[in-house]
N, C-alpha and C positions, 0 to 999 in steps of 0.2 A: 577294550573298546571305549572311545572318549563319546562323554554323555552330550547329546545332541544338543542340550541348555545351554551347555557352557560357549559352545557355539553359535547360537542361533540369537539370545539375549543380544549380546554386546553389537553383531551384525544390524541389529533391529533398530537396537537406540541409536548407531552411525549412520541408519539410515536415514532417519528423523530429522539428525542435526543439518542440512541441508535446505532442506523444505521449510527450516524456522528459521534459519538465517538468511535466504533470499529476500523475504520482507522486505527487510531495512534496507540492501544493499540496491534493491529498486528503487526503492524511493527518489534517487539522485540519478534515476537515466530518464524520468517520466520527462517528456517536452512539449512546447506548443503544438498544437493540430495536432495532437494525438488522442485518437477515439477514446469516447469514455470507455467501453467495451475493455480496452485494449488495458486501460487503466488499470478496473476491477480485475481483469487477469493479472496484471501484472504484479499487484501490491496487494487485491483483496478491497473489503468492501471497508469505508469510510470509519474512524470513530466516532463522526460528527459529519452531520450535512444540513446547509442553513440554503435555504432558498433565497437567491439577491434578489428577483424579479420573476416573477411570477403570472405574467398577463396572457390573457384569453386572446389565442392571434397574433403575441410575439416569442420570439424567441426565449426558451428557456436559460435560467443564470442560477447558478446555485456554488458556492464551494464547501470542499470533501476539506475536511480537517484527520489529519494523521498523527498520533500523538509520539509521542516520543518512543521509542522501543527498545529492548534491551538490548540488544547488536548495536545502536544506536540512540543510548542513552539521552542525548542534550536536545536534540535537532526535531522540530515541530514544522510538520508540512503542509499547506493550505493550495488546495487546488481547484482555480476556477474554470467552473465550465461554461463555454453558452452554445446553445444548443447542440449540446452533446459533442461539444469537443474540446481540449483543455488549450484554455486562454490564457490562463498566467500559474504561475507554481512562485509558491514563499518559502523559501526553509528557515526558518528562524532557530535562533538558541534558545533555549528552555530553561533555564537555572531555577 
């Protein structure tokens, strides 16, 4: 009878490698008008977040920085919101 480890391990760790590697390969479908909500599901929550503007009565401004990841080595993503929707997206190269 073949031991249920031998099996079950290796199942476990391929199941993993999926759910690490979507990260990165989101990063490059994020668009304008697209909810921040929609965002955080999609990539997960910021490395960095810097508030642009911040005033009592207007509109919120802030952007999400993403930093470089191992699926995606070089490439640094910067994503602005106002009021809770993405207004512009940067990918730069990282070196």
């Amino acid at each position: 009878m073949i031991d249920r480890r031998t099996f079950v391990i290796p199942v476990l760790a391929f199941a993993c490698v999926p759910a690490w590697a979507v990260d990165a390969r989101e990063r490059g479908f994020i668009s304008k008008g697209m909810p921040e909500g929609e965002v955080m599901f999609r990539i997960g929550k910021p490395d960095h977040e810097a508030f642009i503007k911040n005033e009592r009565g207007q509109p919120e401004e802030k952007s999400w920085t993403y930093f470089p990841h191992s699926r995606d080595p070089q490439t640094l993503t910067i994503i602005t919101l106002k009021a809770g929707v993405v207004a512009g997206i940067e990918r730069k190269i990282a070196r």
